[in-house]
N, C-alpha and C positions, 0 to 999 in steps of 0.2 A: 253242467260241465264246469270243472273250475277255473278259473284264471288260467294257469300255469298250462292244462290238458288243452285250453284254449288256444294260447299263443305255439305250444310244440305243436296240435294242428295245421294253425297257418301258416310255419314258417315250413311242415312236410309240405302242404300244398303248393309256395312258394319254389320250392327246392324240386318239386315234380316237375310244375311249371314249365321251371329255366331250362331243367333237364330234358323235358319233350322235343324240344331242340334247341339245345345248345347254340348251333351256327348261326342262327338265324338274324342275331345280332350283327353278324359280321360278313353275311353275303358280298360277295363284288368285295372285299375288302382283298389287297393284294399283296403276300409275305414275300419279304427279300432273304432268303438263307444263304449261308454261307456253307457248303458241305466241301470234303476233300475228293479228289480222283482216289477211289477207294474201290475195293470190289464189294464190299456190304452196300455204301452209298451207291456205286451202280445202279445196283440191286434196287434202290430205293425209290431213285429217277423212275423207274417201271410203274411204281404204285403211287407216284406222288397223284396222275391224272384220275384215280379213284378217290383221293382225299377230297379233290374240286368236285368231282361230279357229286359228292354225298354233302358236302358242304356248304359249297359253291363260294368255298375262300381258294383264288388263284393264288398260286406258289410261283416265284423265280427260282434260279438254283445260277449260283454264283458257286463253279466248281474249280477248285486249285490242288495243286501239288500240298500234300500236305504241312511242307516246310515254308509253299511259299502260304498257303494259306495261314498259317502262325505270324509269318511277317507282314501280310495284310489286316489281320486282324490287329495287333498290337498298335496299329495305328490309325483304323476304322473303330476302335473301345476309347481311346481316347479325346475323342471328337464329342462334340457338345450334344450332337444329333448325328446318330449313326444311320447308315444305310440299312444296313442288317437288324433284323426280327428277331431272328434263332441263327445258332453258331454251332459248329460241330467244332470240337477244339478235341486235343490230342492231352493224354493225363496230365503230361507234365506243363500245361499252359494253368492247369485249375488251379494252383496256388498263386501264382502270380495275379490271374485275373482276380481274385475274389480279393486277395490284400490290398488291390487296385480298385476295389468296389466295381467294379464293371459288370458281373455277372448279379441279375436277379435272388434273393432269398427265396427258393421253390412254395413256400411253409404257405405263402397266403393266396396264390394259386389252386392248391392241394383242399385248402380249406372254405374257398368261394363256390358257395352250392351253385351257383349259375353255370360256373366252369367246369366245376370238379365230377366225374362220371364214377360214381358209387361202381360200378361196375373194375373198376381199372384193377388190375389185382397184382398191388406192391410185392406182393410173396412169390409174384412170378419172375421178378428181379433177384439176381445173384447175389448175397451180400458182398462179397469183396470186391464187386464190379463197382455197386452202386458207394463204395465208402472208399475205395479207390479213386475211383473219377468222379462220384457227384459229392463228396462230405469235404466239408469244411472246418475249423475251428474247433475240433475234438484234440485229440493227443496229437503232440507233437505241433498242433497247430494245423495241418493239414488233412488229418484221418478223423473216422468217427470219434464219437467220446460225448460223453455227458454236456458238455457246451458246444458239439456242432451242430452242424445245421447243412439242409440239399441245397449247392448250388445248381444244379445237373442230374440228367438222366442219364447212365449209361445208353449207348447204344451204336454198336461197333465195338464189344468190346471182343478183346485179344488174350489167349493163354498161349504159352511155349508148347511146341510138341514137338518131338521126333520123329522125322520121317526119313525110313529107310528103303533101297531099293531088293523088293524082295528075289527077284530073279538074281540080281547079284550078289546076295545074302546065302541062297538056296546053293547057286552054282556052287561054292569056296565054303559051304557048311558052316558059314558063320553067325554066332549069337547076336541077337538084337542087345547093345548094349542097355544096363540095365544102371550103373552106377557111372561115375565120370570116369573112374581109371578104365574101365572096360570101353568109352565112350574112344577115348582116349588113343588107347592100343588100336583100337578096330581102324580109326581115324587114318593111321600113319602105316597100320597094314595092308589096306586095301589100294593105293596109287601099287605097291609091291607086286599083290597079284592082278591085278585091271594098271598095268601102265598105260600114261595116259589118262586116267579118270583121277581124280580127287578123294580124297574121303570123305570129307564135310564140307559142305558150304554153308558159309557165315557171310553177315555184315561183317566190314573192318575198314570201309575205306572212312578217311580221314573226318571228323569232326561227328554230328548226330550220331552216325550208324557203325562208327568205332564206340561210341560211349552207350549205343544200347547195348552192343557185343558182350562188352564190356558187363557192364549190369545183367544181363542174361546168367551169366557165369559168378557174378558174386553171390548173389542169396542164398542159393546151392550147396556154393561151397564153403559157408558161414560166416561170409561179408558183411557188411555194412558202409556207408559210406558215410554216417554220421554214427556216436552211440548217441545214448537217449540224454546226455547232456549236452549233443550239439558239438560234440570234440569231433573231428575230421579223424578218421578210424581208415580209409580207405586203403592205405599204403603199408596196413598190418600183414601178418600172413597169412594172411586169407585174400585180403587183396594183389597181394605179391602170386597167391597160387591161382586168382583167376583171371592175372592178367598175363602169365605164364600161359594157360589151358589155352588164352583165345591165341599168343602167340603157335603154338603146336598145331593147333588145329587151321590158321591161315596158311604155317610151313607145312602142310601136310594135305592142303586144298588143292584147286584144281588151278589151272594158270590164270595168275590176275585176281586170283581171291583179295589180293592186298586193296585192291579198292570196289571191293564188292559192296553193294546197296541191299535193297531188301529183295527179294527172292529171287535172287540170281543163281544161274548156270544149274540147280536141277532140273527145271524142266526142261532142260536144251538137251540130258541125257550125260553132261559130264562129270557127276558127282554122286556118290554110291549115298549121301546122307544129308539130311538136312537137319537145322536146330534152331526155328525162330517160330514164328506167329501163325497160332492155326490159318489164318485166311488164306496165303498162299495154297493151301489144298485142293479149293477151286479151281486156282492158277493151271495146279498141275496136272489136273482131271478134264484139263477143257484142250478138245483137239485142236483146237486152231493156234493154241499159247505153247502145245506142250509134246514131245515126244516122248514120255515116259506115262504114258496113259494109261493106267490098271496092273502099273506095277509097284506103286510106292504103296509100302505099308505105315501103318501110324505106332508108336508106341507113346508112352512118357517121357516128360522131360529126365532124363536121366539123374538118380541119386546122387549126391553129394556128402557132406555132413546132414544136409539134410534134405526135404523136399520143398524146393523153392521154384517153383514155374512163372514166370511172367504174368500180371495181371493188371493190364492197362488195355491199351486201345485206345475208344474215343467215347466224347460223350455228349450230349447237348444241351446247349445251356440259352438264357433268354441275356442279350446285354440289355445293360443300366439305358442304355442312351438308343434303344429300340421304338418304333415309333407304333408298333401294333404288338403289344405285350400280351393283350390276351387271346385273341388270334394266336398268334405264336406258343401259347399254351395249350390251347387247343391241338395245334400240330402235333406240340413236340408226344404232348399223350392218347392221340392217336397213332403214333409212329412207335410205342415203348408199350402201347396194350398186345395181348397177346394176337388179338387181328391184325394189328397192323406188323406184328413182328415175326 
């Protein structure tokens, strides 16, 4: 056998090894996460007690509102020694944390035979989810590209979709809007025949869930709020016509649309349409949340200039200042394999 056949050998034996169990190292070891009051995270609490039983790494679960958990966080990453293991953070925190060095470089994780589970199947990840929320230092400085690099996993992540009420759609023979003027119209026609009901229900109350509204409606309809030299573009006409649409569509909502949050008043039954983030679907399917149960239908985010749907959510990442890093790697790719997702 020669040298070279030799040592690729021992390092396959080496790498089966660590692999035969992974945990083993880290039994009794106990992770601090930090996740949001989410309905995926719900979801996750369920299964965190199967991770320990196959593991026997115990998990805490530090759960917040997802605005407060951004403001706990921004101040638990800057601390010398953090509390937190793994973090579930929201898209628009990844560029901050990573220019701030707080978030882990995934790359040597991924590549620690001890850690890393040949099985994990990256191809089962979304592109635009994972270069979205986990890429770093590519174009633009925040998206893929030739010099970025993984701070994060997607998981929790979010697209826009359209959900309509089909018995009230059926009743008044009306189209599933399919472009924004049609989005539009239908919008400010239907309070006319359903008085009393709304057309669509949006975010728009004041600060975060006005400026997602907001950006829901720019891409669409051929916005930008930077061009690609960094000139503030927002206030073009394209931003003038989708900050118009969200105004139309709040004047043409159900009462108190002006300081709506995130999936309010369809499932109470007062509003013939909805336009934000698939998760709410469960929301509206679940009879204990919802009076409109097996009647909303789903379509597309509606056409614009062009086709621009939402593509953030959340994603999980290790901080710099974590005190069980590879445990918490462990987690985070058991929670992003196809078993655990």
């Amino acid at each position: 056998m020669s040298k070279i056949a030799g040592i690729t050998a021992g390092l396959a034996m080496l790498a089966s090894t660590a692999l035969s169990n992974p945990y083993k190292e880290y039994e009794g070891t106990t992770l601090v996460v930090n996740f949001p009051a989410h309905p995926h995270y719900n979801a996750v609490m369920q299964i965190l007690p199967e991770f320990t039983k196959e593991t026997g790494i115990e998990v805490e679960v530090d759960q917040l509102p997802y605005l407060k958990m951004r403001e706990r966080q921004t101040l638990e990453l800057a601390q010398d020694e953090g509390d937190y293991d793994l973090i579930a953070y929201v898209v628009f925190s990844k560029a901050d944390y990573v220019y701030a060095d707080q978030l882990e470089n995934l790359a040597r994780y991924f590549m620690n035979p001890k850690l890393a589970d040949p099985s994990y199947d990256a191809d089962d990840l979304i592109d635009g989810y994972v270069y979205n929320i986990g890429f770093a230092g590519g174009n633009k400085g925040y998206l893929e590209g030739k010099t970025g690099s993984l701070f994060g996993v997607p998981y929790g992540s979010e697209t826009s979709v359209l959900g309509y009420r089909k018995d009230i759609f059926e009743k008044h023979g009306l189209k599933v809007p399919e472009t924004y003027d049609e989005l539009l119209e239908t919008a400010c026609k239907i309070p006319e025949l359903e008085p009393g009901m709304g057309g669509l229900s949006s975010r728009a109350a004041s600060g975060h869930h006005a400026s997602h509204a907001f950006l829901l409606h720019l891409a669409p309809l051929g916005g930008r709020v930077f061009d690609d030299n960094w000139n503030p573009i927002v206030n073009n006409e394209a931003g003038v016509k989708a900050a118009n649409a969200l105004k139309q569509i709040v004047d043409c909502g159900p009462e108190g649309a002006s300081s709506f949050g995130f999936g309010e008043d369809i499932p109470n039954g007062d509003t013939a349409m909805f336009l934000d983030t698939t998760v709410v679907a469960g929301q509206i399917n679940d009879p204990s949340k919802s009076k409109v149960v097996g009647k909303v239908g789903w379509a597309m985010h509606p056409m614009g200039t062009r086709r621009g749907s939402q593509t953030g959510g959340f994603g999980i990442g290790i901080p710099k200042n974590a005190e069980n890093k590879e445990a918490a790697f462990l987690l985070m790719q058991w929670l992003t394999s196809k078993q655990g997702d």
